[in-house]
C-alpha positions in Angstrom: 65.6 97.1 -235.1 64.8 100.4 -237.1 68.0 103.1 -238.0 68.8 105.3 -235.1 71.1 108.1 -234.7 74.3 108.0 -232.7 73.3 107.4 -229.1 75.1 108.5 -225.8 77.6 105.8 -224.1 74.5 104.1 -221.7 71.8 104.7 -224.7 74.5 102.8 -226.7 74.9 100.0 -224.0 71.3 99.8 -223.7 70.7 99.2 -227.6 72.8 96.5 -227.8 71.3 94.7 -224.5 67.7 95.3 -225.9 69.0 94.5 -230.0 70.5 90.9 -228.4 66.9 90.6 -226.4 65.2 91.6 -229.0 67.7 88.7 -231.7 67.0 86.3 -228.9 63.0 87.0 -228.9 62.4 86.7 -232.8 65.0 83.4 -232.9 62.6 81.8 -230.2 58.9 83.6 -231.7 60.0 81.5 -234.9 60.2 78.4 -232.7 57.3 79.0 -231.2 55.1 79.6 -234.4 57.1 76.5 -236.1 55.2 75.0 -233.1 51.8 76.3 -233.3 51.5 75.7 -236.8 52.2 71.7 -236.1 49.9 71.9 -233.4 46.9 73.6 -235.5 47.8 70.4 -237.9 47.2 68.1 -235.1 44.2 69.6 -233.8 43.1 69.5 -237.6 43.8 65.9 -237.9 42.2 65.0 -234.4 39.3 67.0 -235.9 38.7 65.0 -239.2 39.6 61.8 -237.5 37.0 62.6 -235.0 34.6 63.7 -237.9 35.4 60.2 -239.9 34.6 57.9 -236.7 30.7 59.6 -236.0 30.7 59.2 -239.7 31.6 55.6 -239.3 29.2 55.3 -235.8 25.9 56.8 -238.0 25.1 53.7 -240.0 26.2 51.2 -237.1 23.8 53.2 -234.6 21.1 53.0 -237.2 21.5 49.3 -237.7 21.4 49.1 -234.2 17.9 50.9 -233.8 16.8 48.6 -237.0 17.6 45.8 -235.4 16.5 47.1 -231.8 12.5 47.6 -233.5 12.9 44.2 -235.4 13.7 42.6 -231.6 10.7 44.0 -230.1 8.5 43.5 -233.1 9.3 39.4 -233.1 9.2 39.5 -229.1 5.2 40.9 -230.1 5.2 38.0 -232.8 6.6 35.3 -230.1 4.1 36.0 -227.5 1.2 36.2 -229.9 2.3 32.6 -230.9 2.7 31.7 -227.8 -0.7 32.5 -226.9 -1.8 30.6 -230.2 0.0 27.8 -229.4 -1.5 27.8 -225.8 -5.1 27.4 -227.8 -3.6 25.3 -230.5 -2.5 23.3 -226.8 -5.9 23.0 -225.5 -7.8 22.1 -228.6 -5.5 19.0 -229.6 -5.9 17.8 -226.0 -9.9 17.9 -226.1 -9.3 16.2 -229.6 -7.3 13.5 -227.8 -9.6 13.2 -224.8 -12.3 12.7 -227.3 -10.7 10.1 -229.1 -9.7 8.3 -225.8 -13.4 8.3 -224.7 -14.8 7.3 -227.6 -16.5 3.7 -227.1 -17.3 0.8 -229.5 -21.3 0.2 -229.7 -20.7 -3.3 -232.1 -19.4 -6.4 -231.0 -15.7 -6.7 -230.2 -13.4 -9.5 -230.9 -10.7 -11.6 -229.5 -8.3 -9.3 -230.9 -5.7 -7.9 -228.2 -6.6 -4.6 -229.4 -10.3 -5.2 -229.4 -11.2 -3.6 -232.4 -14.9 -3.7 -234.0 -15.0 -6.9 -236.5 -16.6 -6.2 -239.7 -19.0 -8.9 -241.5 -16.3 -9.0 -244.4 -13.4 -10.1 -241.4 -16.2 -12.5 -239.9 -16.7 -14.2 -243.2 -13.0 -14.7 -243.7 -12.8 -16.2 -240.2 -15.7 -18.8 -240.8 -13.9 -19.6 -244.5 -10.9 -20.4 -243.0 -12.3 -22.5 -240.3 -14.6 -24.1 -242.5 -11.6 -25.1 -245.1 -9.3 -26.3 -242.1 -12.5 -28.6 -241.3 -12.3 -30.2 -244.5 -8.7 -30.8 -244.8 -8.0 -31.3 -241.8 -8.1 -34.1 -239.5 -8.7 -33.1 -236.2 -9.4 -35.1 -232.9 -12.8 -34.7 -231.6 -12.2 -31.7 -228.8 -10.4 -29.5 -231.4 -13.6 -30.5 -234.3 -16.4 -29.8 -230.9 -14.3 -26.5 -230.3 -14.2 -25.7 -234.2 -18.2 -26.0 -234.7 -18.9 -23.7 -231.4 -16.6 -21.1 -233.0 -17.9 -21.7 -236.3 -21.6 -21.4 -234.6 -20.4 -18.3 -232.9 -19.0 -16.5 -236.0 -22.2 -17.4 -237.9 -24.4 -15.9 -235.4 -21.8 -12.8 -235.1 -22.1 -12.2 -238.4 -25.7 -12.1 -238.6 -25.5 -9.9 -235.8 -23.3 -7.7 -238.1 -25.4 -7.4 -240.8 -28.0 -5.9 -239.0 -25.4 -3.8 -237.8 -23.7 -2.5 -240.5 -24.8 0.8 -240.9 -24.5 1.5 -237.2 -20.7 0.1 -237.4 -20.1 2.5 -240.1 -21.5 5.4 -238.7 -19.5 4.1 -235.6 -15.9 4.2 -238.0 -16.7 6.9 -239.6 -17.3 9.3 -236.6 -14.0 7.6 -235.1 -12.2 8.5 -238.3 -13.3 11.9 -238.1 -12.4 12.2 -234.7 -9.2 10.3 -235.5 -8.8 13.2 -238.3 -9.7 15.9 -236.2 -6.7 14.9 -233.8 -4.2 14.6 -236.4 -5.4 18.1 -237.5 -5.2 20.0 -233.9 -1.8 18.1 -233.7 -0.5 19.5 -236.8 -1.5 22.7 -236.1 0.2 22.6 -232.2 3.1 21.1 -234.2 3.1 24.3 -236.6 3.1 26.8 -234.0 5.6 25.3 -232.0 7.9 24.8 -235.3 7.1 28.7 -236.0 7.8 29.5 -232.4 10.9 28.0 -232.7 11.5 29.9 -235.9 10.7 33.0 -234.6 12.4 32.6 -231.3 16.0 31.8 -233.4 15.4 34.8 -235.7 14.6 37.1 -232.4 17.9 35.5 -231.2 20.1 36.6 -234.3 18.7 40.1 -234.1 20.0 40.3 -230.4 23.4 39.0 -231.2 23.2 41.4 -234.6 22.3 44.2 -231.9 25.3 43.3 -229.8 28.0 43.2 -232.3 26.5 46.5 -233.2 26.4 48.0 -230.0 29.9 47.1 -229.4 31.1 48.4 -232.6 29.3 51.5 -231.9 31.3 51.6 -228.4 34.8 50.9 -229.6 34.2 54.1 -232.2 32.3 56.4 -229.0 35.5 55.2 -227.3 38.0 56.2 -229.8 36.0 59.5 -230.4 36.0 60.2 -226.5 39.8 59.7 -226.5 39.9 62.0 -229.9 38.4 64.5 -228.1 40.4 64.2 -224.9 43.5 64.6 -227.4 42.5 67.7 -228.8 41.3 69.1 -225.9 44.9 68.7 -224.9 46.4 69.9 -228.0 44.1 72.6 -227.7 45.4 73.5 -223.9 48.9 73.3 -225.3 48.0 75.4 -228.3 46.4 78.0 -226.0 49.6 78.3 -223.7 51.8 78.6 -226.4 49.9 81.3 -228.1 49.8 83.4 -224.7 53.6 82.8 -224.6 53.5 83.8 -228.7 51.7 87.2 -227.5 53.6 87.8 -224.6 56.9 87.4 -226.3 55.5 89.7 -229.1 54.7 92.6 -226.7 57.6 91.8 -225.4 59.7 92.2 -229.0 56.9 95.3 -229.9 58.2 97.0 -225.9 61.8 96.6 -227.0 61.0 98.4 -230.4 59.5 101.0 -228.4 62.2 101.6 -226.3 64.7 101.7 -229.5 62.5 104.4 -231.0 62.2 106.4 -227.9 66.1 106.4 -227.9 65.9 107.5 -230.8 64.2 110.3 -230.4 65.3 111.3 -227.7 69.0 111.4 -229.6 67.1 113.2 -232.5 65.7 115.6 -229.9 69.2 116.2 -228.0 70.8 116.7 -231.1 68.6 119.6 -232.2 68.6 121.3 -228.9 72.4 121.2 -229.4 72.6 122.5 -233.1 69.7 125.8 -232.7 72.3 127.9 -230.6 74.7 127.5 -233.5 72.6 128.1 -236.3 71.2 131.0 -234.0 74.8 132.3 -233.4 75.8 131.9 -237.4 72.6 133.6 -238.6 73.0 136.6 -236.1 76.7 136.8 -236.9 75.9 137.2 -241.1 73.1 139.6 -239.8 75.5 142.0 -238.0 78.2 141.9 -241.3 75.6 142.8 -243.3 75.0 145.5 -241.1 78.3 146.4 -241.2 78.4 146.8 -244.9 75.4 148.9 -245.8 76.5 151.3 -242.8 80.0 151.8 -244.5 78.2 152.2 -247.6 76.8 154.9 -246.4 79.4 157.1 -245.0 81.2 156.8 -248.4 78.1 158.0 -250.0 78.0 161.1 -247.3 76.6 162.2 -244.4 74.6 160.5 -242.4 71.3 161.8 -240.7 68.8 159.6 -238.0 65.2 161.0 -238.5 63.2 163.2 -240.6 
């Protein structure tokens, strides 16, 4: 409070009361800055915490688009093989039904299978019949039974002489068509194995996505609650600097009132002092008055006018 002059009884009263307020007010404005000033350090920190976590969330969101685009562009890559394989599909089973429907045109044998004998299998055949002949005993059915065959072997092979060529273009067309099956199969095979391939990797970037996205919504989360704390510290720090300005006009009222105390004191006390410096200065007026008229009978007469 500034330097005042002395005050009347209630002025006097009033000082003190509005000095004690005014004690009291500053005490409690230096509590309340203490507190603002932690406050501005929390919103602070809530601020670069929040900052650090979208810094954190940027490269997690953009793995997360990555890997979003690379999930669509295999899904594009799955169905096209899909479609592939669906051709792939159809070609292996025209290759098979073409294999299945392909018939023998040369003799067949008594193999279970019935597979096209060739003049080289013939001859063995008749070789081995011939040599049991002659080392073998055999009654006279089995040696009857042994000449038909052998007659029937001979005339076989003549027959497959003549049609060699036929019976190789014949093994070589089912060869081919053999060929051509184990190709279309290989290739269904290929797809499917790439499918497969693809389909896992597609599978990977989904759970990649996921452990991303979830990432990215435990930082959104803490940033939300972040913000929902400084929002809070920023209510807080708005009420207390209304009760910081408040108390202020408060402190700046009471100085107000002090000064205009104080000068209204100042402004009693000089109404009070003029009619004495009036009364002294009219009093040293009148002696000196006195003094030049008695010095002027002792000099002689005195006249009033011309």
């Amino acid at each position: 409070m500034p330097g005042r002059p002395t005050l009347s009884e209630d002025a006097e009263r009033e000082e003190r009361e509005d000095r004690d307020r005014f004690y009291a007010s500053e005490g409690k404005l230096r509590e309340l800055r203490g507190r603002r000033s932690r406050l501005l350090d929390e919103v602070h920190r809530l601020s670069d915490e929040q900052r650090a976590l979208y810094e954190a969330r940027q490269p997690l969101q953009a793995k997360v688009e990555t890997a979003h685009i690379e999930h669509r562009e295999l899904g594009h890559r799955l169905s096209e093989l899909r479609r592939e394989r669906d051709a792939a599909r159809a070609r292996m089973d025209e290759a098979l039904s073409e294999v299945r429907s392909f018939a023998p045109v040369v003799p067949r044998s008594d193999h279970p299978r019935g597979e096209p004998m060739r003049p080289e299998q013939i001859r063995r055949e008749i070789q081995q019949l011939e040599l049991r002949q002659q080392t073998t005993a055999l009654p006279l059915t089995e040696e009857n039974a042994l000449i038909d065959r052998l007659r029937e072997l001979s005339a076989r092979l003549a027959g497959a002489e003549k049609n060699r060529e036929k019976f190789e273009a014949h093994e070589k067309r089912r060869r081919e068509l053999e060929e051509g099956l184990r190709t279309r199969r290989a290739e269904f095979e290929h797809l499917g194995e790439e499918s497969a391939r693809v389909r896992a990797e597609r599978d990977r970037r989904m759970e990649s996505m996921r452990a991303h996205l979830v990432e990215v919504g435990r930082l959104l989360t803490e940033m939300r609650e972040k913000a929902r704390a400084r929002a809070e510290s920023m209510g807080r720090l708005d009420a207390l600097q209304r009760e910081i300005v408040s108390l202020e006009r408060e402190m700046d009222r009471l100085v107000a009132r002090s000064r205009d105390r104080q000068r209204e004191a100042r402004a009693t006390l000089r109404e009070y002092s003029r009619p004495a410096r009036r009364s002294e200065a009219e009093g040293a007026y009148a002696r000196t008055a006195e003094a030049n008229l008695e010095e002027l009978l002792k000099r002689g007469k005195v006249t009033l006018g011309g």
